[in-house]
MDAnalysis code that builds the backbone (N, CA, C; Angstrom):
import MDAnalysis as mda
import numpy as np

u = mda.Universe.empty(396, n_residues=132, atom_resindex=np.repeat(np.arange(132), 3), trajectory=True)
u.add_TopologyAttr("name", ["N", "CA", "C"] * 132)
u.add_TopologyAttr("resid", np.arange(1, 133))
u.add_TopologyAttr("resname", ["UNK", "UNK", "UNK", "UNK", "UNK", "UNK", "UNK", "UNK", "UNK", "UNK", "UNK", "UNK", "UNK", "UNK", "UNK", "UNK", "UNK", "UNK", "UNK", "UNK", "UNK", "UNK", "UNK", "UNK", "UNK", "UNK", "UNK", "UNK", "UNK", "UNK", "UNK", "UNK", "UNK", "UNK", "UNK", "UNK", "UNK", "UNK", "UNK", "UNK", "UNK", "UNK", "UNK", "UNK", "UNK", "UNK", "UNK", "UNK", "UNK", "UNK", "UNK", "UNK", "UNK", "UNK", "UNK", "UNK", "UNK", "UNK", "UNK", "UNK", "UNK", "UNK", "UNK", "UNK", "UNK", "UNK", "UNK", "UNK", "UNK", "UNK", "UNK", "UNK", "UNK", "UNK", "UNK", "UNK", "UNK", "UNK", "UNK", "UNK", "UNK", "UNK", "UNK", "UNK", "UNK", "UNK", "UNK", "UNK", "UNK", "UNK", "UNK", "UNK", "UNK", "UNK", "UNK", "UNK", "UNK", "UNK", "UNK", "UNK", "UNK", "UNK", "UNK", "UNK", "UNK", "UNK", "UNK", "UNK", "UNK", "UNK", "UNK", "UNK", "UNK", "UNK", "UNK", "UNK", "UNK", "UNK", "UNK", "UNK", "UNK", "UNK", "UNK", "UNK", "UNK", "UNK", "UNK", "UNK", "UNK", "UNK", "UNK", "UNK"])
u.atoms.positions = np.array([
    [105.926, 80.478, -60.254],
    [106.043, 79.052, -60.136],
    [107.525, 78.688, -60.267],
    [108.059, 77.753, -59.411],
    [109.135, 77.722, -59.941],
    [109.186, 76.198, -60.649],
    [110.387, 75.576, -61.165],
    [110.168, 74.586, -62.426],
    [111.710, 74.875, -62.197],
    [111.695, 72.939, -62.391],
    [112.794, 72.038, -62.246],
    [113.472, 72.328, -63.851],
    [112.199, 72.660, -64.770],
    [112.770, 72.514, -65.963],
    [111.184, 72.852, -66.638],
    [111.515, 74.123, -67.939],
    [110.805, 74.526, -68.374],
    [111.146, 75.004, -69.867],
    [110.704, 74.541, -71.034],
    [110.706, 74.754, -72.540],
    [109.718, 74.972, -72.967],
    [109.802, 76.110, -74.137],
    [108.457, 76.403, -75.321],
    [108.953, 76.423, -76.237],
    [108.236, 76.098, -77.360],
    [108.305, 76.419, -78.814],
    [107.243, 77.174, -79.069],
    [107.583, 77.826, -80.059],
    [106.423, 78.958, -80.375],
    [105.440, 78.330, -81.248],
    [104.291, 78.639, -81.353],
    [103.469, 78.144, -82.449],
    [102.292, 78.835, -82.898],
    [101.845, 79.649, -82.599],
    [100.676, 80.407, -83.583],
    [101.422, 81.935, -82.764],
    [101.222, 82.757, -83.868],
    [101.290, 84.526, -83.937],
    [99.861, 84.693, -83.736],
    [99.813, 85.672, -82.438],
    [98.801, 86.151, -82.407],
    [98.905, 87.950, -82.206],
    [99.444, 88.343, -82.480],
    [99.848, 89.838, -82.688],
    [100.784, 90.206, -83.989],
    [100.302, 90.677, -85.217],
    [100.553, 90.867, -86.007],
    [102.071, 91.630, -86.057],
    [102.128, 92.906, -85.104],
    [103.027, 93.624, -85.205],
    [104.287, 93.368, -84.974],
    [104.447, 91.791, -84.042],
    [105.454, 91.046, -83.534],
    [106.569, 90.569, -84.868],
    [107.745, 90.473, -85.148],
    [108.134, 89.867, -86.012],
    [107.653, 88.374, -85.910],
    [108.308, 87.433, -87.036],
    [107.814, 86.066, -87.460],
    [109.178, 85.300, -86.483],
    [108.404, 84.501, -85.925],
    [109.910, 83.874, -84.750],
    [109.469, 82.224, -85.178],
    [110.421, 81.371, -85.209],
    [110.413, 79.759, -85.600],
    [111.398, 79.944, -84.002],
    [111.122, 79.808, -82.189],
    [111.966, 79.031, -81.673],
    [112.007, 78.375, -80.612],
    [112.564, 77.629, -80.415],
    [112.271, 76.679, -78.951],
    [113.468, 77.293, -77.955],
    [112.966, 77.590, -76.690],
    [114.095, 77.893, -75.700],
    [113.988, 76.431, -74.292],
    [115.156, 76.526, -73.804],
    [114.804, 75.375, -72.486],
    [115.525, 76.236, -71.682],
    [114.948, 75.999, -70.401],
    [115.199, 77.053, -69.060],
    [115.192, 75.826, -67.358],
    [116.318, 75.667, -66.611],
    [116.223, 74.969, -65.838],
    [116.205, 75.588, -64.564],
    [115.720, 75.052, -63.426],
    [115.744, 75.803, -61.846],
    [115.608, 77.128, -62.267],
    [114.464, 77.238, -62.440],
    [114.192, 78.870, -63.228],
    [112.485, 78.980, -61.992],
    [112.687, 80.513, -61.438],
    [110.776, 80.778, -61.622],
    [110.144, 81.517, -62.808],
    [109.216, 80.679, -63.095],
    [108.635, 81.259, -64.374],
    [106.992, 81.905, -63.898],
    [107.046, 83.328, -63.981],
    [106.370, 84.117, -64.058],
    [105.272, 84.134, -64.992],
    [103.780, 83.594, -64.651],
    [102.814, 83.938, -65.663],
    [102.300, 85.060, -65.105],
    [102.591, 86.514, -65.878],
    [102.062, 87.531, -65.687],
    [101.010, 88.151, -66.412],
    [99.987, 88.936, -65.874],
    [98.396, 89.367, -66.798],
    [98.651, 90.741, -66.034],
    [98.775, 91.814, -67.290],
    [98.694, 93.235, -66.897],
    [97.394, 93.466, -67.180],
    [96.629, 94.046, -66.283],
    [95.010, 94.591, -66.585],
    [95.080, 95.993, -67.056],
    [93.994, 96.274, -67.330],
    [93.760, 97.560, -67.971],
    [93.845, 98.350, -66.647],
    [93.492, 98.153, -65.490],
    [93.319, 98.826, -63.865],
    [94.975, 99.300, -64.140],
    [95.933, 98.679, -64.280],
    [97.317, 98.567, -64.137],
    [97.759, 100.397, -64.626],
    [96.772, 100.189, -65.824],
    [97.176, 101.578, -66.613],
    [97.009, 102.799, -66.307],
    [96.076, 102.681, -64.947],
    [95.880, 103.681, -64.214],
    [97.053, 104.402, -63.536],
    [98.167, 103.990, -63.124],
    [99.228, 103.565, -62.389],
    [100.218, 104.268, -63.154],
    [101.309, 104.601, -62.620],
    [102.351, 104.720, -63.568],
    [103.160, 103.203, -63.807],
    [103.931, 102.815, -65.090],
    [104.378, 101.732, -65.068],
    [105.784, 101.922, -64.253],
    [105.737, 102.546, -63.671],
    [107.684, 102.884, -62.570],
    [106.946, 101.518, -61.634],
    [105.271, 102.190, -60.995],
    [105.425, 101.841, -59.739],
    [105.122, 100.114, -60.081],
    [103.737, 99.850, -61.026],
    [103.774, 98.510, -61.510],
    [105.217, 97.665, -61.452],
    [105.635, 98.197, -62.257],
    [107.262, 97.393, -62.115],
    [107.919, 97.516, -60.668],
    [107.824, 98.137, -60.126],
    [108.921, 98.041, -58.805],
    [107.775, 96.608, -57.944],
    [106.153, 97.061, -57.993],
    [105.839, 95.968, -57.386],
    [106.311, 94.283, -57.407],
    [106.104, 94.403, -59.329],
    [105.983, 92.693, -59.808],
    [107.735, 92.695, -59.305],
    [108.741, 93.155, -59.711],
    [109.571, 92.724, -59.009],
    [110.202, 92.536, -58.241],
    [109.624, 93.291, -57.029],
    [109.546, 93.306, -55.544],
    [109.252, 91.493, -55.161],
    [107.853, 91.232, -56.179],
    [107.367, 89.851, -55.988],
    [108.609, 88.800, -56.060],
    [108.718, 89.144, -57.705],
    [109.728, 87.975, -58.132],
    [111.005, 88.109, -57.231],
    [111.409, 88.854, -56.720],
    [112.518, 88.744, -56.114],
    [112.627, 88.243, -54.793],
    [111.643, 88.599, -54.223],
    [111.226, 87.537, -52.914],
    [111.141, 85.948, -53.066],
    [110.483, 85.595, -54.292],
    [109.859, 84.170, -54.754],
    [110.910, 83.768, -55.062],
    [112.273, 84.437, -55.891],
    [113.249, 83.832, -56.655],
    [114.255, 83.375, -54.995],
    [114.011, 84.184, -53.739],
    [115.086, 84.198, -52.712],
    [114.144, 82.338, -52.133],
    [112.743, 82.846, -51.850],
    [112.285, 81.432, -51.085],
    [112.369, 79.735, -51.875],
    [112.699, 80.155, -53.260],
    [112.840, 79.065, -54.186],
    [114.799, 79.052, -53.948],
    [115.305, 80.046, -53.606],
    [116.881, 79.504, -54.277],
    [117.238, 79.475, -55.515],
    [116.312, 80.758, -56.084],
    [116.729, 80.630, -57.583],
    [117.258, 81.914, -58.376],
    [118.174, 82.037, -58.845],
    [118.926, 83.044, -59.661],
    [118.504, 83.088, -61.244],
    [117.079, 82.492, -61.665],
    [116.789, 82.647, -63.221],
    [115.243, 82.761, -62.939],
    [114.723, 84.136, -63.594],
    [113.572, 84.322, -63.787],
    [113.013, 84.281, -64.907],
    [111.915, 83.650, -65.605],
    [111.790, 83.848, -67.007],
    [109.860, 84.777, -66.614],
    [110.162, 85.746, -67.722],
    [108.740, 86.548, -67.602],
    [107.955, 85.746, -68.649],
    [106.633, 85.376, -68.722],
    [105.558, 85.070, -69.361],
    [104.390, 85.822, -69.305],
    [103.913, 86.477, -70.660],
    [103.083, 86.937, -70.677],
    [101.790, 86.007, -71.412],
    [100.907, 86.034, -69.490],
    [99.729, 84.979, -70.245],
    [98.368, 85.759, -69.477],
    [97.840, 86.658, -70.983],
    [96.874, 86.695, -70.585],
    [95.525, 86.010, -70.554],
    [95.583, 85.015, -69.662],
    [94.405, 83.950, -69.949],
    [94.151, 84.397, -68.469],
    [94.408, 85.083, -67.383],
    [93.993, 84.975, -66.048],
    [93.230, 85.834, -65.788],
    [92.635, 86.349, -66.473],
    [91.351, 87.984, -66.115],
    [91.202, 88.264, -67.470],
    [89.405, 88.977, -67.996],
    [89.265, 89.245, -68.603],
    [89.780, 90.251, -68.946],
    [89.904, 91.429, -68.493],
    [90.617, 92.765, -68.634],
    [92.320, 92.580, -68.640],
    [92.643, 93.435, -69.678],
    [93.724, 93.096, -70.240],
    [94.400, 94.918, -70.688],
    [95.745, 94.967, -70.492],
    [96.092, 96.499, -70.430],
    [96.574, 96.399, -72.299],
    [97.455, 97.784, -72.624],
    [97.172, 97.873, -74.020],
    [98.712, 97.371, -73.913],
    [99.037, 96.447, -75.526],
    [99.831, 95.550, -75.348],
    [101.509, 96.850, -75.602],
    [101.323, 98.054, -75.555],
    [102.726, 98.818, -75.635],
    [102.477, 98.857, -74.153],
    [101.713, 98.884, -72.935],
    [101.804, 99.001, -71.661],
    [102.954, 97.836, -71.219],
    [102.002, 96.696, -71.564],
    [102.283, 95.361, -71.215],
    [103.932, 95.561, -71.616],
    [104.195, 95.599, -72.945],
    [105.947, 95.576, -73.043],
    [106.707, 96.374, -72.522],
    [106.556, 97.057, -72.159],
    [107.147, 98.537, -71.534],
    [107.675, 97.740, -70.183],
    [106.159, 97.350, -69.410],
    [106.393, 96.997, -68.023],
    [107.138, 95.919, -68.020],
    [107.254, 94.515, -68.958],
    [108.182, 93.320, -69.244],
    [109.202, 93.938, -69.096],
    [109.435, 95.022, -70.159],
    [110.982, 95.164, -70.505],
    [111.739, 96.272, -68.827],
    [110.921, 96.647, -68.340],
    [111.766, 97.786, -67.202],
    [111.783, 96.597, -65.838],
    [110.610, 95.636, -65.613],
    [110.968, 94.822, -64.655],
    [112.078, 93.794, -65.451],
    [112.779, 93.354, -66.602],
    [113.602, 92.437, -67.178],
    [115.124, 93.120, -66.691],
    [114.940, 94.441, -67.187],
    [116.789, 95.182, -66.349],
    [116.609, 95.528, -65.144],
    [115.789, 95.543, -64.492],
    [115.729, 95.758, -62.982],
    [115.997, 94.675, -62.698],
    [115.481, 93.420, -62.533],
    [116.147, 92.040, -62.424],
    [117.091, 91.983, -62.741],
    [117.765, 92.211, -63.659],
    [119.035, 91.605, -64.461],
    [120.460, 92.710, -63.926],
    [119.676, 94.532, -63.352],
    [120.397, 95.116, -62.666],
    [120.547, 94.521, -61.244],
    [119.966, 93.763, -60.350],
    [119.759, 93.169, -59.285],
    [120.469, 91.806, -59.269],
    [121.089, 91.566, -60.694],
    [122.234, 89.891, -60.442],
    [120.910, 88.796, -61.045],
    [120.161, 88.562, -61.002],
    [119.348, 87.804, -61.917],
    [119.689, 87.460, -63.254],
    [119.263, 86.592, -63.757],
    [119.201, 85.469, -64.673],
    [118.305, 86.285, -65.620],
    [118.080, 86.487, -66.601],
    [116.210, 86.597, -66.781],
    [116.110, 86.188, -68.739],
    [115.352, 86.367, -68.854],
    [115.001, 85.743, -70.335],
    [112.681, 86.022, -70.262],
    [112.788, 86.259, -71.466],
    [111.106, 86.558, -71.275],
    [110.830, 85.880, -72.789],
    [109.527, 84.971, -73.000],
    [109.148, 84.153, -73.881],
    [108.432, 85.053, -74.783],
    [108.558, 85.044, -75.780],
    [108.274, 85.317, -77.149],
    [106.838, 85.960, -76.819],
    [106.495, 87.547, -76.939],
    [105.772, 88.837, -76.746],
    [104.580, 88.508, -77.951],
    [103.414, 87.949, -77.917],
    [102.576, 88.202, -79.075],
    [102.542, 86.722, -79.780],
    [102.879, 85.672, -78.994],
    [102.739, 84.384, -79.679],
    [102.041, 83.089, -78.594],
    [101.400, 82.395, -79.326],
    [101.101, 81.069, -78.228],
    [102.134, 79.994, -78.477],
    [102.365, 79.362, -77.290],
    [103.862, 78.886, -77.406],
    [103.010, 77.148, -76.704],
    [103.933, 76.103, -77.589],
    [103.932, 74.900, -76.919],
    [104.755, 75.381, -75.547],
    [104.262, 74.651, -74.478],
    [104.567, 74.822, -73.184],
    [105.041, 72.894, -72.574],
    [105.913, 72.913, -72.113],
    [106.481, 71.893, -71.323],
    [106.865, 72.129, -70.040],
    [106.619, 71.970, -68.763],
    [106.786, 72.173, -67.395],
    [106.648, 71.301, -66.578],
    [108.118, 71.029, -65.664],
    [107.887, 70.097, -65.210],
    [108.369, 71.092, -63.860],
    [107.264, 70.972, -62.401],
    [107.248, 71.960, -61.311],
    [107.616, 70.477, -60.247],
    [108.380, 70.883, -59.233],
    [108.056, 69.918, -57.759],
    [106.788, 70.475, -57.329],
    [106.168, 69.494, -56.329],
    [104.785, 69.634, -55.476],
    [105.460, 70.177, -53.952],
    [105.831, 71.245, -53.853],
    [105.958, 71.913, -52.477],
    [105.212, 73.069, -52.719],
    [104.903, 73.600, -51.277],
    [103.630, 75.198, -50.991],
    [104.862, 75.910, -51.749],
    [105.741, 76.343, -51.505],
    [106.233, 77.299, -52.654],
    [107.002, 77.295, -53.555],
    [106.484, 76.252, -54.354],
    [107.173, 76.447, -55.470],
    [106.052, 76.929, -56.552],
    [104.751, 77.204, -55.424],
    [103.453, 78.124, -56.721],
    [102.957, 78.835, -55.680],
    [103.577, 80.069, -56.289],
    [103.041, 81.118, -55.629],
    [101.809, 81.786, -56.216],
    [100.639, 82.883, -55.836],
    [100.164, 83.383, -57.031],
    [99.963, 85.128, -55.902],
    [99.824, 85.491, -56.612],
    [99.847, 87.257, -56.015],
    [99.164, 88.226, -57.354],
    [98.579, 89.205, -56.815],
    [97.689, 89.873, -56.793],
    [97.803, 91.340, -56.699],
    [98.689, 91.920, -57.596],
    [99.739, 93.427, -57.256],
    [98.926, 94.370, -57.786],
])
């Protein structure tokens, strides 16, 4: 999706192992990535997972005109869900592949539900959704 302008504050821990975070970030002309790694994913090696999702974002970031990606991990989009050292692994190798590629990037707080503020324009692509 991309977003004119996008902020969270964190507010409930829901993964114990995460440290304790108190913070609000704001992110402008950014696409913000809600990503759901499935358990299918784990089948896979995470090289190739990652080269896909950012194959994606990097296309989406060229048709938006945008040089800042922020990763979100929201698994609310499928029941099946991969194991959460998968999930960070794959955040963190698509975050320097972006960021080796000239990108912007920043990824929202790993293991927490976050107040969400988003404000998106209404054009066909500025919401993409894909299916990797």
């Amino acid at each position: 999706m991309y977003v004119n302008r996008f902020s969270y504050k964190t507010a409930e821990k829901n993964l114990e192992s995460v440290q304790d975070l108190d913070e609000t970030k704001e992110f402008t002309d950014a696409i913000l990535a809600f990503i759901q790694v499935e358990e299918k994913d784990e089948e896979k090696d995470v090289g190739s997972r990652e080269k896909k999702l950012v194959n994606h974002l990097k296309w989406t970031a060229r048709k938006n005109e945008a040089n800042r990606i922020i990763l979100h991990s929201f698994a609310h989009l499928s029941e099946s869900k991969a194991s959460v050292p998968f999930t960070h692994e794959l955040f963190n190798l698509a975050e320097k592949r972006l960021q080796n590629a000239g990108y912007e990037t920043a990824q929202t707080p790993f293991g927490y539900f976050l107040d969400l503020q988003i404000d998106a324009p209404g054009f066909s692509l500025a919401r993409i959704w894909a299916d990797l």
